[in-house]
PDB file of N, CA, C and O in Angstrom:
ATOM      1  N   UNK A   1       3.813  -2.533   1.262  1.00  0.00           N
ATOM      2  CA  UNK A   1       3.581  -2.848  -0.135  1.00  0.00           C
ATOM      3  C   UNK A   1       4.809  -2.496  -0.962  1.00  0.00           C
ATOM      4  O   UNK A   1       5.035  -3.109  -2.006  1.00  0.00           O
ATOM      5  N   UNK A   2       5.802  -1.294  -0.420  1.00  0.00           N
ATOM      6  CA  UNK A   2       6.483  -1.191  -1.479  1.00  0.00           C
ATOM      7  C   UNK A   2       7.858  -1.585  -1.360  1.00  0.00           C
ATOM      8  O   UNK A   2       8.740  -1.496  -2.215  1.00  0.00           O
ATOM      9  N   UNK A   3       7.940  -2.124   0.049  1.00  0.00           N
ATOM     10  CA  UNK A   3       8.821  -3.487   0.187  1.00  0.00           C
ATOM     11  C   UNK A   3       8.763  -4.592  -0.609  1.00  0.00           C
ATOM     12  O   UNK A   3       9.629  -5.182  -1.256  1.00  0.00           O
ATOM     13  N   UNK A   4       7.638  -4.767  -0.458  1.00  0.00           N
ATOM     14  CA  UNK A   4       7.064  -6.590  -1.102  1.00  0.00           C
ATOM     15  C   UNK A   4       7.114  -6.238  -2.589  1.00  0.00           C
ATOM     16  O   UNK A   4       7.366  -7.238  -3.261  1.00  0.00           O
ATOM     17  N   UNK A   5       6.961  -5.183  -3.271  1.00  0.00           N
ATOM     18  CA  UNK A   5       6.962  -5.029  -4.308  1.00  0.00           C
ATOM     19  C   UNK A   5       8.571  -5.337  -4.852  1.00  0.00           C
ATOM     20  O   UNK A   5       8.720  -6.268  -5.644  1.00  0.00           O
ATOM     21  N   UNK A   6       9.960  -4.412  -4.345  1.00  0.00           N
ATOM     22  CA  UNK A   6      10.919  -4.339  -4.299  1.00  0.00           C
ATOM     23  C   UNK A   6      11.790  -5.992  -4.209  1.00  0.00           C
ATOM     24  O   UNK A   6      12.674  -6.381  -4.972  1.00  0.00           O
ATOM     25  N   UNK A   7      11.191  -6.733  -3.027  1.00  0.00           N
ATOM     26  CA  UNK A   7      11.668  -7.739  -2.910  1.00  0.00           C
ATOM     27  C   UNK A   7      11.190  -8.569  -3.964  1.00  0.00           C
ATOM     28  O   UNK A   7      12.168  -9.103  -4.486  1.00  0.00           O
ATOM     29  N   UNK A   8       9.934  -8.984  -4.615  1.00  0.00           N
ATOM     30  CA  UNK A   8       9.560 -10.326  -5.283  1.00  0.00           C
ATOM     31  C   UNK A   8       9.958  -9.346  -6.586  1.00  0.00           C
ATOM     32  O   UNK A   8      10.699 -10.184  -7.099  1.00  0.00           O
ATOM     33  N   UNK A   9      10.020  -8.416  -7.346  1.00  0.00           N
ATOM     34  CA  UNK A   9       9.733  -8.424  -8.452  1.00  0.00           C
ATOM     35  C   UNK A   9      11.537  -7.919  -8.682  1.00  0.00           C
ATOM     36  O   UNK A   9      11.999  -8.237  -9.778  1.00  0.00           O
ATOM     37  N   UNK A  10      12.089  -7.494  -8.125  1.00  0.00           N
ATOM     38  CA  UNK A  10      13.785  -6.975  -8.366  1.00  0.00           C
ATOM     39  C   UNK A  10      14.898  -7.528  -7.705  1.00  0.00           C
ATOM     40  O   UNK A  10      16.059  -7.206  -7.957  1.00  0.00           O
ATOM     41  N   UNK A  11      14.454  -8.609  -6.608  1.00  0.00           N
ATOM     42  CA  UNK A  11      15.196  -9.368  -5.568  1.00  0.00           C
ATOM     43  C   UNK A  11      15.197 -11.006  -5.781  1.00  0.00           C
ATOM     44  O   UNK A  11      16.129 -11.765  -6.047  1.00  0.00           O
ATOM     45  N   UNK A  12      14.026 -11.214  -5.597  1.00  0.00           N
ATOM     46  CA  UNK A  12      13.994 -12.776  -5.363  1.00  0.00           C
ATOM     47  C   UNK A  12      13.494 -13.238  -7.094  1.00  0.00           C
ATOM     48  O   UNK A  12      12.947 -12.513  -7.926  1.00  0.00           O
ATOM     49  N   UNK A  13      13.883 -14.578  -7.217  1.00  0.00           N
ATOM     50  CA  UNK A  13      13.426 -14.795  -8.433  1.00  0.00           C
ATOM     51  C   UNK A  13      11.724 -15.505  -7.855  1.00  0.00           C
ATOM     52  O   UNK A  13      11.671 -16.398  -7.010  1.00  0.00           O
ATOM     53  N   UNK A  14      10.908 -15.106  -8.280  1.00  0.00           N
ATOM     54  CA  UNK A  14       9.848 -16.096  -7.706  1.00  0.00           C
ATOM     55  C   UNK A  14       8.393 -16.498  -8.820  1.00  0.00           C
ATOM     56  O   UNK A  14       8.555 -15.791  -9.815  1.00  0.00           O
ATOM     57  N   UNK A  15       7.627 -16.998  -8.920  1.00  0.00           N
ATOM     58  CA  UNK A  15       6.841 -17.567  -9.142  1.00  0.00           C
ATOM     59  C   UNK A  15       5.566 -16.322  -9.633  1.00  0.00           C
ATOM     60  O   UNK A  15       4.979 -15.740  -8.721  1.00  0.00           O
ATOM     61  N   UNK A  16       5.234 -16.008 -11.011  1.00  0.00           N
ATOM     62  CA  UNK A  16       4.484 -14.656 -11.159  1.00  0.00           C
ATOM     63  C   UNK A  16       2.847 -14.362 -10.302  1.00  0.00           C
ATOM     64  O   UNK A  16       2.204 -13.313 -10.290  1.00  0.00           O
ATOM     65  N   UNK A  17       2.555 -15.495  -9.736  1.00  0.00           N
ATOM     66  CA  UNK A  17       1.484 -15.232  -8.836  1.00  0.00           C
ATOM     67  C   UNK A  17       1.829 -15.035  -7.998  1.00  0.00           C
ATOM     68  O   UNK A  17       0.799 -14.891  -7.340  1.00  0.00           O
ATOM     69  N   UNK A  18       3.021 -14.802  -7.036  1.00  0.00           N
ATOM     70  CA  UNK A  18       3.522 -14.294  -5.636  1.00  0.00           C
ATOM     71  C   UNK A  18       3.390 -13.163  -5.424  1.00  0.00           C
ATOM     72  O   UNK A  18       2.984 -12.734  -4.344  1.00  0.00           O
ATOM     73  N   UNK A  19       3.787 -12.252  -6.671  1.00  0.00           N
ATOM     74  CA  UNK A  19       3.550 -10.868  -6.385  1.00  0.00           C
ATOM     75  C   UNK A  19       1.658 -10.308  -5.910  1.00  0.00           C
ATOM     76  O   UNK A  19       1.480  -9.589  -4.927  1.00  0.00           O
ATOM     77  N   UNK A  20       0.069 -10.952  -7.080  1.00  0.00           N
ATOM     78  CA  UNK A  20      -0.858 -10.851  -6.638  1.00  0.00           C
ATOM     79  C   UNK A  20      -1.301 -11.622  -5.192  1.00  0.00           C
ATOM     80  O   UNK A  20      -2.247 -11.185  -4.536  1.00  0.00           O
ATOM     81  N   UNK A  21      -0.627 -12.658  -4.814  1.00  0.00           N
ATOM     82  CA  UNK A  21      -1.195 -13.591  -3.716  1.00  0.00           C
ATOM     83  C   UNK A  21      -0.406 -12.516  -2.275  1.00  0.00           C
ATOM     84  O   UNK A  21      -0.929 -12.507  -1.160  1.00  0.00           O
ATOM     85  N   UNK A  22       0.463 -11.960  -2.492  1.00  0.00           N
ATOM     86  CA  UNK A  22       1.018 -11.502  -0.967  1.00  0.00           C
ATOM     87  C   UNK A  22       0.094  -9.882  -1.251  1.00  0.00           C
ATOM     88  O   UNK A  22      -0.865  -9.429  -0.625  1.00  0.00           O
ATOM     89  N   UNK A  23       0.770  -9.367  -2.319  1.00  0.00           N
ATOM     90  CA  UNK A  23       0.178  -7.706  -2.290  1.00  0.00           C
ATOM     91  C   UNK A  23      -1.474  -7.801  -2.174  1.00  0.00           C
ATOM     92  O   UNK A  23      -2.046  -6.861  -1.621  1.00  0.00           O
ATOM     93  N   UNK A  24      -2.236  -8.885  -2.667  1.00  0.00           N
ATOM     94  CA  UNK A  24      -3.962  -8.394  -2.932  1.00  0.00           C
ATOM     95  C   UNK A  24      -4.345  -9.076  -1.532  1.00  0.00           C
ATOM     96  O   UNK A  24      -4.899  -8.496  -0.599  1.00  0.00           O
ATOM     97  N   UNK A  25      -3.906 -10.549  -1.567  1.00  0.00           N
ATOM     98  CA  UNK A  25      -4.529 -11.640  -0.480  1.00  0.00           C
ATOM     99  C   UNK A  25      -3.734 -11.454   0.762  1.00  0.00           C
ATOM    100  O   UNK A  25      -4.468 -10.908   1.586  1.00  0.00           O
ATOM    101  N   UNK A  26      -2.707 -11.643   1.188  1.00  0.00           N
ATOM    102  CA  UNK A  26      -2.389 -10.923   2.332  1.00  0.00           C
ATOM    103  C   UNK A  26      -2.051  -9.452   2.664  1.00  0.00           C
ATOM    104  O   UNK A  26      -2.767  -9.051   3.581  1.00  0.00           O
ATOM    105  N   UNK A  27      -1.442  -8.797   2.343  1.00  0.00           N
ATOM    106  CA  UNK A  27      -1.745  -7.486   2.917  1.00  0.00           C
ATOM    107  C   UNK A  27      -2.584  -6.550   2.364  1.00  0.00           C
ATOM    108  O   UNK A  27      -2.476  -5.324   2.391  1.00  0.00           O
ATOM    109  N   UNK A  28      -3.693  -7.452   1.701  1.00  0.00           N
ATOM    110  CA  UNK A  28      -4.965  -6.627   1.094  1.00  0.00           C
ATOM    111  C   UNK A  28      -5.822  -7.067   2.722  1.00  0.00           C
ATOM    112  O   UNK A  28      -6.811  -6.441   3.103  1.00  0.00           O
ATOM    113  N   UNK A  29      -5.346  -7.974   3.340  1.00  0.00           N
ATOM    114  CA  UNK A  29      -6.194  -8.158   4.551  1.00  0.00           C
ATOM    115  C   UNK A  29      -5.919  -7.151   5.820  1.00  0.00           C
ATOM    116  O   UNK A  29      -6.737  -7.019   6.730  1.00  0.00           O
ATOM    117  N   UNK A  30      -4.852  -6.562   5.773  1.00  0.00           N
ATOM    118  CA  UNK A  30      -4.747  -5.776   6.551  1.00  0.00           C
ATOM    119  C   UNK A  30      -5.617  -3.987   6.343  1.00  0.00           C
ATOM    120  O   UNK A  30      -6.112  -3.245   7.192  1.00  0.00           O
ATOM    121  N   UNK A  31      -5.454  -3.823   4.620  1.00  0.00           N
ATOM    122  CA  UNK A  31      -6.058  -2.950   4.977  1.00  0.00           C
ATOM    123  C   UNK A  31      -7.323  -2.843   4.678  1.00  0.00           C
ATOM    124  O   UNK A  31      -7.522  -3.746   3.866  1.00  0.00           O
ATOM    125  N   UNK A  32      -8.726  -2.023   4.930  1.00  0.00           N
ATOM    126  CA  UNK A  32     -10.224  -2.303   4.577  1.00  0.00           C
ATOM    127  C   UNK A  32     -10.595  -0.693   3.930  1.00  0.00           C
ATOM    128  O   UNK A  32     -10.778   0.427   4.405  1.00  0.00           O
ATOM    129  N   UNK A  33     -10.584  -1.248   2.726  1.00  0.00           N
ATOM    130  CA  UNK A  33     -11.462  -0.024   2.026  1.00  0.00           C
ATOM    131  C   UNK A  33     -12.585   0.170   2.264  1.00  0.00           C
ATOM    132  O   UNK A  33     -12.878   1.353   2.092  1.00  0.00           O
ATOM    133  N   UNK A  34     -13.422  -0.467   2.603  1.00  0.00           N
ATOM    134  CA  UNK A  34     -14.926  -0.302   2.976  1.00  0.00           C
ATOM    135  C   UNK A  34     -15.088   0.906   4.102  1.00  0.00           C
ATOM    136  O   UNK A  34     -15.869   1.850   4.215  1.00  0.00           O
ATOM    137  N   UNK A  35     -13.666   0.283   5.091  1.00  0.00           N
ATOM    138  CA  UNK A  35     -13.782   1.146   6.507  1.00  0.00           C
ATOM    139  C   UNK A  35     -13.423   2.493   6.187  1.00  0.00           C
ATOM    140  O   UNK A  35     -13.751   3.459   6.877  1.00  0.00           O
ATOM    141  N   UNK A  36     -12.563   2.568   4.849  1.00  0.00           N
ATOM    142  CA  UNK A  36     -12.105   3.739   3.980  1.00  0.00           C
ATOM    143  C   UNK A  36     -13.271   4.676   4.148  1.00  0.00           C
ATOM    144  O   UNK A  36     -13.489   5.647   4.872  1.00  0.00           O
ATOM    145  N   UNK A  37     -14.143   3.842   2.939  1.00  0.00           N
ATOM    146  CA  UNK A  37     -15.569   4.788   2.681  1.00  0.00           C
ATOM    147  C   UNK A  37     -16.504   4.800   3.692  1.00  0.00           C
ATOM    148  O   UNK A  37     -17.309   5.730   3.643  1.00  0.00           O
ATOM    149  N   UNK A  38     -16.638   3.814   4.822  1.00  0.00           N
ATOM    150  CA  UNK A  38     -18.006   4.440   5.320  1.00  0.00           C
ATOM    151  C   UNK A  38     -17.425   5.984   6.021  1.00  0.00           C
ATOM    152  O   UNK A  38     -17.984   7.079   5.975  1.00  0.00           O
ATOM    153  N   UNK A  39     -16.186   5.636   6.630  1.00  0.00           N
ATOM    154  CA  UNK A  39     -15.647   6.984   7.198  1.00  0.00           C
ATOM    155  C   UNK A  39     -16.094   8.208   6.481  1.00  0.00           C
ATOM    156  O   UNK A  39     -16.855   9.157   6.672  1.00  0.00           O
ATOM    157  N   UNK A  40     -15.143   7.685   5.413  1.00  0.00           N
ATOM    158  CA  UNK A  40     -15.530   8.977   4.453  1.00  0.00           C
ATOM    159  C   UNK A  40     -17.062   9.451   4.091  1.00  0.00           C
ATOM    160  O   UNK A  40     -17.338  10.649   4.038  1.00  0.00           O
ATOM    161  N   UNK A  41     -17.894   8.579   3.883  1.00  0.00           N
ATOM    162  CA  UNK A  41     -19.144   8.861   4.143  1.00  0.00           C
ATOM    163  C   UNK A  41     -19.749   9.495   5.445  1.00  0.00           C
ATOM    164  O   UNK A  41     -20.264  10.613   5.437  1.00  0.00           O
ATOM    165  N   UNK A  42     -19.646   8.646   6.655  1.00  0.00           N
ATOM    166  CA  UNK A  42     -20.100   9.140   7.958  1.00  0.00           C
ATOM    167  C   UNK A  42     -19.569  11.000   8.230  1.00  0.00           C
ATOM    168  O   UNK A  42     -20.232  11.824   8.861  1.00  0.00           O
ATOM    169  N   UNK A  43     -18.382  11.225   7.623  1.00  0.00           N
ATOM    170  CA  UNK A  43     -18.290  12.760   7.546  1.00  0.00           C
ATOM    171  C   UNK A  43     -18.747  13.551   6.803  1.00  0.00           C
ATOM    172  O   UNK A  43     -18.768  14.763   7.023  1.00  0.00           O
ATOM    173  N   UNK A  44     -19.302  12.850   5.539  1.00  0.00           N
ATOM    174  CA  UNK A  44     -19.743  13.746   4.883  1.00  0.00           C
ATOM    175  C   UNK A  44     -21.222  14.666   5.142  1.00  0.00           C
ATOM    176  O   UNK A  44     -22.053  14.790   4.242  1.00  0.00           O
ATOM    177  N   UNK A  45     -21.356  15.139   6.206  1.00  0.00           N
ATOM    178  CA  UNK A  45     -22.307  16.205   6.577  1.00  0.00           C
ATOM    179  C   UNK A  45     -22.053  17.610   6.125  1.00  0.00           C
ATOM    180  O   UNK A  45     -21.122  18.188   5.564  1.00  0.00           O
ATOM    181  N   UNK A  46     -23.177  17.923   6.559  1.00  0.00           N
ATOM    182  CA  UNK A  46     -23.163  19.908   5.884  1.00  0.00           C
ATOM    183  C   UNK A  46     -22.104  20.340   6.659  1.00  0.00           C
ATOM    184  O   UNK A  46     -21.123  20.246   5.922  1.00  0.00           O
ATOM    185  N   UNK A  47     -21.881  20.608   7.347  1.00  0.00           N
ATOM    186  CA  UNK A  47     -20.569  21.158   8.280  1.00  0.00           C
ATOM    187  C   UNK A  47     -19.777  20.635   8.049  1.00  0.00           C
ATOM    188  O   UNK A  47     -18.867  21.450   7.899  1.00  0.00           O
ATOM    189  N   UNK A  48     -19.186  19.001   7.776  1.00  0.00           N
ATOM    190  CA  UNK A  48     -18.108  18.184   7.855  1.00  0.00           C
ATOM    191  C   UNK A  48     -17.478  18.380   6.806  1.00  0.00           C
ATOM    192  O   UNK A  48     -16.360  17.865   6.850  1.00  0.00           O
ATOM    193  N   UNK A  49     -17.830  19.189   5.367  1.00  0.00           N
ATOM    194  CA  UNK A  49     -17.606  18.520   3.900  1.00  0.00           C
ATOM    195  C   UNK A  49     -16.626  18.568   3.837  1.00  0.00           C
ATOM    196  O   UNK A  49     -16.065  17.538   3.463  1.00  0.00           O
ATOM    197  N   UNK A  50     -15.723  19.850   4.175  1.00  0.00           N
ATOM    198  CA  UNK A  50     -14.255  19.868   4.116  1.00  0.00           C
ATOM    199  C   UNK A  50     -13.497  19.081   4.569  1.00  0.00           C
ATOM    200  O   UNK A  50     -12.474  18.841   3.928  1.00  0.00           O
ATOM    201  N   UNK A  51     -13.678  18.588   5.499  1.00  0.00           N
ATOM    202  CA  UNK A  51     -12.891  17.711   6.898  1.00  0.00           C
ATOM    203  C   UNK A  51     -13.052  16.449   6.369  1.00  0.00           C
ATOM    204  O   UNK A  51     -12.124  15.732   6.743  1.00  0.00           O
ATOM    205  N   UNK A  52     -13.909  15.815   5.591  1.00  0.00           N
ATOM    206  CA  UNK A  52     -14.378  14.563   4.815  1.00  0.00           C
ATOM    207  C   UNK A  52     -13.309  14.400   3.570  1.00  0.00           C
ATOM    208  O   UNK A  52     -12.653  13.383   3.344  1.00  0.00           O
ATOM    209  N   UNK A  53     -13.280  15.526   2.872  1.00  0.00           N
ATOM    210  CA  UNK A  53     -12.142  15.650   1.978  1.00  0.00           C
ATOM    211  C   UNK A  53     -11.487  15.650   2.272  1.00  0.00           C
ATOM    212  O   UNK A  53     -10.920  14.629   1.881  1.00  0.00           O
ATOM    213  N   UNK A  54     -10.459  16.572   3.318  1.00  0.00           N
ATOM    214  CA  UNK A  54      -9.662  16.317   4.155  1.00  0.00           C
ATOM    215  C   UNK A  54      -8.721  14.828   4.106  1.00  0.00           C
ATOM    216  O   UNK A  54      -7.604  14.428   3.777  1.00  0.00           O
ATOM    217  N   UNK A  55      -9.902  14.378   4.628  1.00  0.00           N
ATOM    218  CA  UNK A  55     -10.011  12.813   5.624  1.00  0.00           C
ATOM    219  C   UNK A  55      -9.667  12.143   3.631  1.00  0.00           C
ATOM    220  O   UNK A  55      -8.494  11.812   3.456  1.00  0.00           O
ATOM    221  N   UNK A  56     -10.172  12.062   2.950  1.00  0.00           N
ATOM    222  CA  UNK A  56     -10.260  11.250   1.819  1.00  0.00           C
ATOM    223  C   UNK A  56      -8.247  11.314   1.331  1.00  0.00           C
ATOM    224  O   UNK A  56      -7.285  10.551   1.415  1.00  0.00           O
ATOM    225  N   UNK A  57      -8.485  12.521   0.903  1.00  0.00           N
ATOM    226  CA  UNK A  57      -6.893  13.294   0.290  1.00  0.00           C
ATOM    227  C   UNK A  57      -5.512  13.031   0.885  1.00  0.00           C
ATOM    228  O   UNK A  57      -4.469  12.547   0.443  1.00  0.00           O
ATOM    229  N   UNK A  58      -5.930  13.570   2.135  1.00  0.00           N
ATOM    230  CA  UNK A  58      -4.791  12.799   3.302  1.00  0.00           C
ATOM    231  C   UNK A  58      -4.431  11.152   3.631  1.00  0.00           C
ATOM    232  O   UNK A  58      -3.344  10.584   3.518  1.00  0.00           O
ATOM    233  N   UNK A  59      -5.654  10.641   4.047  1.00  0.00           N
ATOM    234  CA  UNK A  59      -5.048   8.874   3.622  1.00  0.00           C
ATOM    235  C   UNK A  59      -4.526   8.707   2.542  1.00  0.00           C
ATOM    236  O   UNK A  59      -3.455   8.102   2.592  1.00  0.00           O
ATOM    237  N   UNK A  60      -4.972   9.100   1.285  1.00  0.00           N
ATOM    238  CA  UNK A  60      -4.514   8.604   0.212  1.00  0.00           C
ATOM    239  C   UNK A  60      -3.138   9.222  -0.244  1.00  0.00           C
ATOM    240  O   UNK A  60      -2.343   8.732  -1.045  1.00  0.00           O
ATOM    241  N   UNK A  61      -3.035  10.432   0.460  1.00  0.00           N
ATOM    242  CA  UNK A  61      -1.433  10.519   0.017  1.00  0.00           C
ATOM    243  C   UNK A  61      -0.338  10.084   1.297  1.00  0.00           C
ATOM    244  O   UNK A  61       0.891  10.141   1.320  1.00  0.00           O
ATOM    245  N   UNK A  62      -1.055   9.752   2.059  1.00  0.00           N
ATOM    246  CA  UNK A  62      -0.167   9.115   3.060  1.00  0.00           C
ATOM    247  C   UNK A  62       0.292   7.811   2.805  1.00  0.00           C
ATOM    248  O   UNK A  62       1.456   7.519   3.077  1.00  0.00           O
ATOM    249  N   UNK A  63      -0.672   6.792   2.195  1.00  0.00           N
ATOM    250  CA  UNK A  63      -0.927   5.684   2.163  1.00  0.00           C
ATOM    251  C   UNK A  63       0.065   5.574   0.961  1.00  0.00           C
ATOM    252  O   UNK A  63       0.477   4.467   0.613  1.00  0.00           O
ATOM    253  N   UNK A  64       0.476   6.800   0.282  1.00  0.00           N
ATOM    254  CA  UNK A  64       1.211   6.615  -1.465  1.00  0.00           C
ATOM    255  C   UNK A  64       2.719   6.677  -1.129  1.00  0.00           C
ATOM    256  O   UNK A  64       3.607   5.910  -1.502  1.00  0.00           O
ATOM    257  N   UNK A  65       2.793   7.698  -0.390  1.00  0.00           N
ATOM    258  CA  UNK A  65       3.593   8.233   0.534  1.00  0.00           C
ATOM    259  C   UNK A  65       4.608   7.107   1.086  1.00  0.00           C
ATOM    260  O   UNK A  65       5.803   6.838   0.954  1.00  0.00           O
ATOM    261  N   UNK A  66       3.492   6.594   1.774  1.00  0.00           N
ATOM    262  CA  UNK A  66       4.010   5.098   2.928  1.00  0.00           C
ATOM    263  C   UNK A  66       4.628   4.179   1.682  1.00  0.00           C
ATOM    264  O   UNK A  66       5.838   3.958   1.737  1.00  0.00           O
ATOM    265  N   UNK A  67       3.888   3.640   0.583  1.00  0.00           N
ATOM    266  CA  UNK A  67       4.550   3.077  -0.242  1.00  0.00           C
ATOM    267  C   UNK A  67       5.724   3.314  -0.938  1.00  0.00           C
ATOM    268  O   UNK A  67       6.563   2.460  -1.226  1.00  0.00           O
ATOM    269  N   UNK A  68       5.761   4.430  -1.186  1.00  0.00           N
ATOM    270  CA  UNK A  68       7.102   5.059  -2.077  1.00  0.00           C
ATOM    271  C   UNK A  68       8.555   4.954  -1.218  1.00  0.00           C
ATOM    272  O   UNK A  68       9.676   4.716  -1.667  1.00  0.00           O
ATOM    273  N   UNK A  69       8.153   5.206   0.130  1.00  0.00           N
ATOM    274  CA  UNK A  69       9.053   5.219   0.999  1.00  0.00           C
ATOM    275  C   UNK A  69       9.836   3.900   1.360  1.00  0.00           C
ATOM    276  O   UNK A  69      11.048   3.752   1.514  1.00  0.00           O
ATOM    277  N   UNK A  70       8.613   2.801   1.473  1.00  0.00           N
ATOM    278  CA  UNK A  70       9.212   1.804   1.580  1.00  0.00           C
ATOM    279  C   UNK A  70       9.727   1.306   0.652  1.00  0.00           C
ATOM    280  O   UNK A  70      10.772   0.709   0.908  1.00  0.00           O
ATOM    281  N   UNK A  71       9.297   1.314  -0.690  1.00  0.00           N
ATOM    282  CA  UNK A  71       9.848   0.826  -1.878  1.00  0.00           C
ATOM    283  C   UNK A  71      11.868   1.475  -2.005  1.00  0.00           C
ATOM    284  O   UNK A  71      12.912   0.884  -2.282  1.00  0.00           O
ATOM    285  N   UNK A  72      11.521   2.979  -1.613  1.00  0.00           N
ATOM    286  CA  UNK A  72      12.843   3.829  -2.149  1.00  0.00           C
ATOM    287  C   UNK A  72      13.628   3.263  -1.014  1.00  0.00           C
ATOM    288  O   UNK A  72      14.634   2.708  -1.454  1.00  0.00           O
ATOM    289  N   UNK A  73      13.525   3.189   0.474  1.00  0.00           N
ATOM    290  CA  UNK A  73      14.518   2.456   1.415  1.00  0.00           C
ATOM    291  C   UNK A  73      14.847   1.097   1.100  1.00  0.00           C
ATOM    292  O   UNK A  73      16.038   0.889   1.332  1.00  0.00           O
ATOM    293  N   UNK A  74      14.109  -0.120   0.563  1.00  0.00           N
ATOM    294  CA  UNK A  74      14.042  -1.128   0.433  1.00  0.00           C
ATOM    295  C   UNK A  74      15.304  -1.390  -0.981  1.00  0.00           C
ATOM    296  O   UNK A  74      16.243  -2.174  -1.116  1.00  0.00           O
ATOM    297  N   UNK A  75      14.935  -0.694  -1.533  1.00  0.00           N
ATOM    298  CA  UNK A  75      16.151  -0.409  -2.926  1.00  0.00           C
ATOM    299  C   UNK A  75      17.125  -0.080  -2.602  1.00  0.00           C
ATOM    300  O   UNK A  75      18.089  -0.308  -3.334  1.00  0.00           O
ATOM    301  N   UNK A  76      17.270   0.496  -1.552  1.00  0.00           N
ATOM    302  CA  UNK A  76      18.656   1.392  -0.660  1.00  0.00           C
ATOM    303  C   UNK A  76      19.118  -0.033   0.169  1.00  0.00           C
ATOM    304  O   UNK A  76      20.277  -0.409   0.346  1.00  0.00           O
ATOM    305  N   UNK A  77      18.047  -0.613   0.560  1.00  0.00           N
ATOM    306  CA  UNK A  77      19.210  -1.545   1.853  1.00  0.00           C
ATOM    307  C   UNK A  77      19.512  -3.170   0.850  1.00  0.00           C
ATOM    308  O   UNK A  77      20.628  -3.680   0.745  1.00  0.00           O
ATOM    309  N   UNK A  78      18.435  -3.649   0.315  1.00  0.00           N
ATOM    310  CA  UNK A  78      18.313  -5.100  -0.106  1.00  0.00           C
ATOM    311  C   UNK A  78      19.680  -5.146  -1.556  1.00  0.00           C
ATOM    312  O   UNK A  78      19.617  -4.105  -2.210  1.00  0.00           O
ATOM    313  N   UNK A  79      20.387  -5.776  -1.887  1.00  0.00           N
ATOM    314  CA  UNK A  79      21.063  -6.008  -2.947  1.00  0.00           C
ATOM    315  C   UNK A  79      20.142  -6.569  -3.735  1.00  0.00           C
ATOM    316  O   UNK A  79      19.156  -7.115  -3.240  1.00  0.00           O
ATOM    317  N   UNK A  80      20.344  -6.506  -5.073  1.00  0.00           N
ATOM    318  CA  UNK A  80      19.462  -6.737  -6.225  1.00  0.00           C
ATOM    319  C   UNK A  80      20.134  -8.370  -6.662  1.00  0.00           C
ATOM    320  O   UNK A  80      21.273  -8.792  -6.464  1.00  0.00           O
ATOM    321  N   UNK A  81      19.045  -9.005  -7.266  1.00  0.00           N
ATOM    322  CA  UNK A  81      19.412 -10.457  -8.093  1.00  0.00           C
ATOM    323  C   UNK A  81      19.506 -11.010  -7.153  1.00  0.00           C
ATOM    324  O   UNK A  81      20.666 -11.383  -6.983  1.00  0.00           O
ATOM    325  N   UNK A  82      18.588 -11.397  -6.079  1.00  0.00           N
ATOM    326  CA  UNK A  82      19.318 -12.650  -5.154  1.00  0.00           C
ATOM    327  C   UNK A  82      18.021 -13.839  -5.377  1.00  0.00           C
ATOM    328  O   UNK A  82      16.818 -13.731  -5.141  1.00  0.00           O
ATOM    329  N   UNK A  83      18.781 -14.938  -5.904  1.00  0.00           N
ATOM    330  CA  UNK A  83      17.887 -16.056  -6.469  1.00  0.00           C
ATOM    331  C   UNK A  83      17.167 -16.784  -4.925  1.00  0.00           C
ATOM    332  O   UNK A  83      17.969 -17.226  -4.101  1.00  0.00           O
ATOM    333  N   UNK A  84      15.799 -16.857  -4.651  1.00  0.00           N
ATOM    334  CA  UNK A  84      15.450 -17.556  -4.027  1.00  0.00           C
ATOM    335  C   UNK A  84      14.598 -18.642  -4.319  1.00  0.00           C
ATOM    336  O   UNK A  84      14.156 -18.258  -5.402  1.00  0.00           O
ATOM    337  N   UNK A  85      14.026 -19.796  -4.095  1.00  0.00           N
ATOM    338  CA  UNK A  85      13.271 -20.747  -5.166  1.00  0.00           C
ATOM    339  C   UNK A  85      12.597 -21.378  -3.667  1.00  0.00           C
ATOM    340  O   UNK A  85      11.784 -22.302  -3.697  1.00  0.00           O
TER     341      UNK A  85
END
């Protein structure tokens, strides 16, 4: 995501629905929030509660994590302004 972000919105000149059609509709298909929560649900037992939080806190800063990273390398390698149509 924070490639694709880097490339269509600071790289390529493109079309303002490219940025929602790749970030929501395709690699919204890769990942499943649902599978997010039942997880997070299925742990949430009397014993589990911590480990459920855990489980919640950790994807989500991994997942922020994963983005930032790719965005900050992607700025590092790609040259800026390159017109594509």
């Amino acid at each position: 995501m924070g490639v694709l972000m880097v490339l269509v919105t600071e790289t390529w000149s493109a079309h303002r629905l490219v940025r929602p059609f790749l970030g929501v509709g395709i690699l919204g298909g890769f990942t499943t929030f649902s599978t997010y929560a039942v997880e997070a649900r299925n742990l949430l037992q009397p014993d589990t509660v911590p480990l459920a939080f855990g489980y919640l806190g950790g994807t989500l800063a991994a997942a922020l994590l994963a983005v930032l990273l790719g965005h900050a390398i992607t700025r590092k390698l790609v040259p800026a302004e390159v017109t594509v149509r």
